[in-house]
N, CA, C and O atoms as a GROMACS GRO file, in nm:
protein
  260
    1UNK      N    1  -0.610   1.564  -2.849
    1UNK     CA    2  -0.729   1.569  -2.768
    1UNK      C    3  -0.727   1.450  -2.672
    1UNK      O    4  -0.732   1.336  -2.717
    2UNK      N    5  -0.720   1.476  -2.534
    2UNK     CA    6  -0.788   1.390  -2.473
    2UNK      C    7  -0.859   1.293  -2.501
    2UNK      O    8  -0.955   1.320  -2.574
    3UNK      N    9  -0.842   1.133  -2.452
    3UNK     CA   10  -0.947   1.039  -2.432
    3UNK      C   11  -0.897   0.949  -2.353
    3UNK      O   12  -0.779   0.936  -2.320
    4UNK      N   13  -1.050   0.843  -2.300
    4UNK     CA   14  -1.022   0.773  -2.225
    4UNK      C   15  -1.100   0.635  -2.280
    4UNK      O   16  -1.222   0.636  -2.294
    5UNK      N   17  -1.029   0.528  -2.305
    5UNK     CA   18  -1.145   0.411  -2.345
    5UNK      C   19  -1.166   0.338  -2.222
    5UNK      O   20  -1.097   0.329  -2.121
    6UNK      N   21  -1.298   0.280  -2.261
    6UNK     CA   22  -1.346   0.219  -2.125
    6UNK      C   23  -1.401   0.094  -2.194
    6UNK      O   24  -1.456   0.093  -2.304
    7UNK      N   25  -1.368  -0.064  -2.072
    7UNK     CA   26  -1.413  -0.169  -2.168
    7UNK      C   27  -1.456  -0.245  -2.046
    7UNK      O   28  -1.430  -0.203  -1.933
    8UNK      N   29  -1.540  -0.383  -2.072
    8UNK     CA   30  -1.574  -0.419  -1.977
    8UNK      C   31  -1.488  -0.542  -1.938
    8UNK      O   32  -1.405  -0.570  -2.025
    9UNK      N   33  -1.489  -0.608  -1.849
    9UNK     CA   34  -1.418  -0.702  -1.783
    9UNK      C   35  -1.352  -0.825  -1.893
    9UNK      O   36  -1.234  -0.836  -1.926
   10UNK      N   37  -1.464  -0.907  -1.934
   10UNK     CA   38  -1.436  -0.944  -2.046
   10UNK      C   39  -1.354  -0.925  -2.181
   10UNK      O   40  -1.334  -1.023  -2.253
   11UNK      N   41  -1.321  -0.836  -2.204
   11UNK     CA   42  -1.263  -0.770  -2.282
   11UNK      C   43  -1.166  -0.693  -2.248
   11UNK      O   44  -1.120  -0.595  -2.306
   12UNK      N   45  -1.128  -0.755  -2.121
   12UNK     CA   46  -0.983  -0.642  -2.091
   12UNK      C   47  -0.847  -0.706  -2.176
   12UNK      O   48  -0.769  -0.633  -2.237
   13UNK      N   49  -0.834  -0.856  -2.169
   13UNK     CA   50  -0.756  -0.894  -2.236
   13UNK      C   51  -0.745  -0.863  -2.419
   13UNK      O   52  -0.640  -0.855  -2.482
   14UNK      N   53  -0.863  -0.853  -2.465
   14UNK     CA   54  -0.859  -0.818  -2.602
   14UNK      C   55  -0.815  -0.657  -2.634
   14UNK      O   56  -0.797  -0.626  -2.752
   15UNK      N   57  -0.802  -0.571  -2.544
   15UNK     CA   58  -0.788  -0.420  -2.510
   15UNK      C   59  -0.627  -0.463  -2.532
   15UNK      O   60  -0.567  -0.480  -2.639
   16UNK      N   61  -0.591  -0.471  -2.431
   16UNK     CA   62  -0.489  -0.492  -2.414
   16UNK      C   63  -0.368  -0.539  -2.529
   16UNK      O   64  -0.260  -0.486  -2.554
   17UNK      N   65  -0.433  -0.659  -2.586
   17UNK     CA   66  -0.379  -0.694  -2.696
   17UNK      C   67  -0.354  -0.633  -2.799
   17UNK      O   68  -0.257  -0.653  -2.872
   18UNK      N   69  -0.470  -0.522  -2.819
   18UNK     CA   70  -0.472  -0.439  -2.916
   18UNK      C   71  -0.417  -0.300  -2.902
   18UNK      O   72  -0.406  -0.214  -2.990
   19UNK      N   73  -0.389  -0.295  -2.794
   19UNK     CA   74  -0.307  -0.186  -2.745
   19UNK      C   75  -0.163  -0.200  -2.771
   19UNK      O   76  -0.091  -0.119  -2.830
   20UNK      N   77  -0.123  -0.332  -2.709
   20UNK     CA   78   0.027  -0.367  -2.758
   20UNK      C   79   0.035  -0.406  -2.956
   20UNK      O   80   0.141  -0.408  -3.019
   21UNK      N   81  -0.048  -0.422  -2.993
   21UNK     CA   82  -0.054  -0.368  -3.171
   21UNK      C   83  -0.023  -0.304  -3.180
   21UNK      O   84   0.092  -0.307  -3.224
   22UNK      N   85  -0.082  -0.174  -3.152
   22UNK     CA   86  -0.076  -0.069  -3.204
   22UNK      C   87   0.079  -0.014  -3.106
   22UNK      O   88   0.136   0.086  -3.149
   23UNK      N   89   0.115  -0.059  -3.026
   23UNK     CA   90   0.268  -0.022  -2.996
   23UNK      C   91   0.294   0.046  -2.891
   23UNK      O   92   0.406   0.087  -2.858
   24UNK      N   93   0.165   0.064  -2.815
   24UNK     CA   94   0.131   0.103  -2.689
   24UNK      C   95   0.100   0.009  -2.596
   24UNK      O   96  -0.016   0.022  -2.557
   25UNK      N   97   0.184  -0.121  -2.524
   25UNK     CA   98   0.185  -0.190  -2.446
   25UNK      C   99   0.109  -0.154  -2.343
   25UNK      O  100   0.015  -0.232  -2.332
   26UNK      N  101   0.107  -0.028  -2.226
   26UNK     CA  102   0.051  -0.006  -2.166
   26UNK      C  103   0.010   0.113  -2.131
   26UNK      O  104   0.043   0.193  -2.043
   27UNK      N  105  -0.099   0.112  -2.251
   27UNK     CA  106  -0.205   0.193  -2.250
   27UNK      C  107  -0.318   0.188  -2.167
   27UNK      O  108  -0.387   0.088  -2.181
   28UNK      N  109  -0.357   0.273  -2.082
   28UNK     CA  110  -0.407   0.240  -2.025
   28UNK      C  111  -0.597   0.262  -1.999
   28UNK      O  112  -0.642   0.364  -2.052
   29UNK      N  113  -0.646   0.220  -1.962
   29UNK     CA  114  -0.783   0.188  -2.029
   29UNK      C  115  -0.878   0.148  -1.891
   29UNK      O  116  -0.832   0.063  -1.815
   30UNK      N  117  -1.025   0.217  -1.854
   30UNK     CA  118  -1.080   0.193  -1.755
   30UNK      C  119  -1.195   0.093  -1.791
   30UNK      O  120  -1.260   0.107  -1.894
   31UNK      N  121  -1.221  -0.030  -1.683
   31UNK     CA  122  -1.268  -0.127  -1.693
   31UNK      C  123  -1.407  -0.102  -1.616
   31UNK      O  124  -1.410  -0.086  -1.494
   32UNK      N  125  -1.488  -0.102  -1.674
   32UNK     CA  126  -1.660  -0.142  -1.609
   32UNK      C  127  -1.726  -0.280  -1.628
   32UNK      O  128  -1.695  -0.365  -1.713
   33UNK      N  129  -1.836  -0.288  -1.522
   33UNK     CA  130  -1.881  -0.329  -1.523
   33UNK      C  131  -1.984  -0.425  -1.621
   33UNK      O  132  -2.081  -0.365  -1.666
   34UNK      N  133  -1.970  -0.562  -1.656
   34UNK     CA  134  -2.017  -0.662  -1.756
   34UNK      C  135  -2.166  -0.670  -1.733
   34UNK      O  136  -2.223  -0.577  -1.676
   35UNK      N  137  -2.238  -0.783  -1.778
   35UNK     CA  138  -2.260  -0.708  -1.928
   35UNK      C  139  -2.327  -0.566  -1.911
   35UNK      O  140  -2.388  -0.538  -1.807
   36UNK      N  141  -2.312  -0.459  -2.040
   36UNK     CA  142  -2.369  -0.342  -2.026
   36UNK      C  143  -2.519  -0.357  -2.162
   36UNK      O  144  -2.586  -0.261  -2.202
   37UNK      N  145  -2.529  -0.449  -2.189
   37UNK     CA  146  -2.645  -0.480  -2.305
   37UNK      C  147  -2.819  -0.504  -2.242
   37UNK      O  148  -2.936  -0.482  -2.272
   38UNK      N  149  -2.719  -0.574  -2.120
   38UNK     CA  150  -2.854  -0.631  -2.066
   38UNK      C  151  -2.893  -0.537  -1.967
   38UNK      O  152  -3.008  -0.550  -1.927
   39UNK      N  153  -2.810  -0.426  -1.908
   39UNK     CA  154  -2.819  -0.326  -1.822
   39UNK      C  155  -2.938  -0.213  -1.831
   39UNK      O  156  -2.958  -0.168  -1.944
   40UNK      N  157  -3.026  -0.159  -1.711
   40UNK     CA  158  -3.086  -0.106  -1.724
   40UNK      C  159  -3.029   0.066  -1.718
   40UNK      O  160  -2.917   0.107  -1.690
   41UNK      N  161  -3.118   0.122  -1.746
   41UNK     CA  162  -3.044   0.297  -1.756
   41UNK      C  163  -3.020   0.330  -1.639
   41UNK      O  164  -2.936   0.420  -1.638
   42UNK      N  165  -3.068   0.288  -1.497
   42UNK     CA  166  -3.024   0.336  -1.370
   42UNK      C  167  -2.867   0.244  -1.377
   42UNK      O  168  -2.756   0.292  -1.359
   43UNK      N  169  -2.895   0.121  -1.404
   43UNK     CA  170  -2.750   0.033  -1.370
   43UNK      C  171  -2.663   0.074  -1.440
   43UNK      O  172  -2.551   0.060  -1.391
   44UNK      N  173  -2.667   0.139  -1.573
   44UNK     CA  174  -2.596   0.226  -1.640
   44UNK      C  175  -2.532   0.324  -1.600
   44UNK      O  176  -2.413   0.355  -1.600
   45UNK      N  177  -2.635   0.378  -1.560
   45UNK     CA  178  -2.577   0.535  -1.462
   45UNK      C  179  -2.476   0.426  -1.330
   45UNK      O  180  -2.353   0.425  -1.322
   46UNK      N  181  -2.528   0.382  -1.281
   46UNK     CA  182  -2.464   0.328  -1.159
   46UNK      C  183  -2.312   0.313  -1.205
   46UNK      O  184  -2.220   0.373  -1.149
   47UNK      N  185  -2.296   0.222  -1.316
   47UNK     CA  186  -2.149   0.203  -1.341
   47UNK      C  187  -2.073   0.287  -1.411
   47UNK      O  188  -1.951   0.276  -1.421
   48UNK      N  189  -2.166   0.407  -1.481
   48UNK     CA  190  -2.102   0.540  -1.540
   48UNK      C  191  -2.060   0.622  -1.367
   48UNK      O  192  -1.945   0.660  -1.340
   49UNK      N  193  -2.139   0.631  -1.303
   49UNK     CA  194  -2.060   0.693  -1.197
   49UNK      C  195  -1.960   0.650  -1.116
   49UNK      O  196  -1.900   0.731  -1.045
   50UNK      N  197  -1.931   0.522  -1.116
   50UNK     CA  198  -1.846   0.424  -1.066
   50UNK      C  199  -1.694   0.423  -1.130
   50UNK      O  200  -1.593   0.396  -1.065
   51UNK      N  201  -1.697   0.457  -1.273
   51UNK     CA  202  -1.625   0.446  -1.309
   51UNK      C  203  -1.542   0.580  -1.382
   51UNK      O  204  -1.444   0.600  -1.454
   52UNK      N  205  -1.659   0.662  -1.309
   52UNK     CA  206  -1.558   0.790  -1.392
   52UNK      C  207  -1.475   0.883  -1.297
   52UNK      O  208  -1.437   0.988  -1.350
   53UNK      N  209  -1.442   0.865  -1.173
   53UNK     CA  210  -1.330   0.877  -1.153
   53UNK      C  211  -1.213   0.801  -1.200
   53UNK      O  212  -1.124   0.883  -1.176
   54UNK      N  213  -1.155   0.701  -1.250
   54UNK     CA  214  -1.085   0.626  -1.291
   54UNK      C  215  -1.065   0.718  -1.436
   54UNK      O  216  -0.959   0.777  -1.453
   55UNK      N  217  -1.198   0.727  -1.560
   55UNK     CA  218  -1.205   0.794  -1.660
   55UNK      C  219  -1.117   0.948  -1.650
   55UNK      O  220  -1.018   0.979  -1.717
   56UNK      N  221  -1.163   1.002  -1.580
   56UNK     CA  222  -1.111   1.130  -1.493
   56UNK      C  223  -0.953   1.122  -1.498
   56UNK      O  224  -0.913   1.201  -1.584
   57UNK      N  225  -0.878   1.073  -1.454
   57UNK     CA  226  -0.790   1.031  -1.381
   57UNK      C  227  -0.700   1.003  -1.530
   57UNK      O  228  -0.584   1.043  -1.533
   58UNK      N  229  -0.753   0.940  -1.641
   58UNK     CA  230  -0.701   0.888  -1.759
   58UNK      C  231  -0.713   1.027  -1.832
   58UNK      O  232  -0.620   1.059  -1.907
   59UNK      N  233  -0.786   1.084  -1.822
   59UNK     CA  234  -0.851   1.203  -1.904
   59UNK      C  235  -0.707   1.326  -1.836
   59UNK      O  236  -0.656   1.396  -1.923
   60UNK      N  237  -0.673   1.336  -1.743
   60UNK     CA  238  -0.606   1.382  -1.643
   60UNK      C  239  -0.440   1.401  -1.693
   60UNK      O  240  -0.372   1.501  -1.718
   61UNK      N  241  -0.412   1.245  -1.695
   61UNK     CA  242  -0.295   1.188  -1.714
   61UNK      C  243  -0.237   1.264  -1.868
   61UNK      O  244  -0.127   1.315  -1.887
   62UNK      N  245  -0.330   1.252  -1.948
   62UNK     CA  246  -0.270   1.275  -2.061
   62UNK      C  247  -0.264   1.424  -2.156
   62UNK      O  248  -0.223   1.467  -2.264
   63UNK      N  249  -0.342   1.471  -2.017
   63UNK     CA  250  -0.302   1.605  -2.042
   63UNK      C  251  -0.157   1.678  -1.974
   63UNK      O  252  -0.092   1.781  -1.991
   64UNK      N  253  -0.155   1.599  -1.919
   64UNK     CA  254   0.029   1.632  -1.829
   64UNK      C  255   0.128   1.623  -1.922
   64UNK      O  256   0.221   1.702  -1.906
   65UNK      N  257   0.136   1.524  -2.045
   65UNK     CA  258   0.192   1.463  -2.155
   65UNK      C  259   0.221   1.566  -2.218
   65UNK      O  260   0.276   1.557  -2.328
   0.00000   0.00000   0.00000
């Protein structure tokens, strides 16, 4: 099944790291917008639409596989 993880800026390096764990060096993974805690539901939406072409695109990829 398809997926796409999405992380925020901060945490791209810890993604990453944990990606090359698990033995997938470059896996690849769409990055939004920080912080999402303090975010309101429009700014939410804002960076859910921002970022899901990228999501798309990952979602995309690995169905070619």
């Amino acid at each position: 099944m398809p997926a796409a993880v999405i992380c925020t800026e901060p945490f791209r390096q810890s993604a990453a790291e944990m990606a090359a764990a698990q033995g997938v060096p470059d896996y690849p993974f769409a990055l939004m917008a920080h912080p999402i805690s303090a975010a309101t539901r429009e700014e939410l939406r804002e960076r859910a639409r921002a970022v899901l072409p990228e999501v798309i695109g990952l979602l995309v990829a690995h169905t070619k596989e």
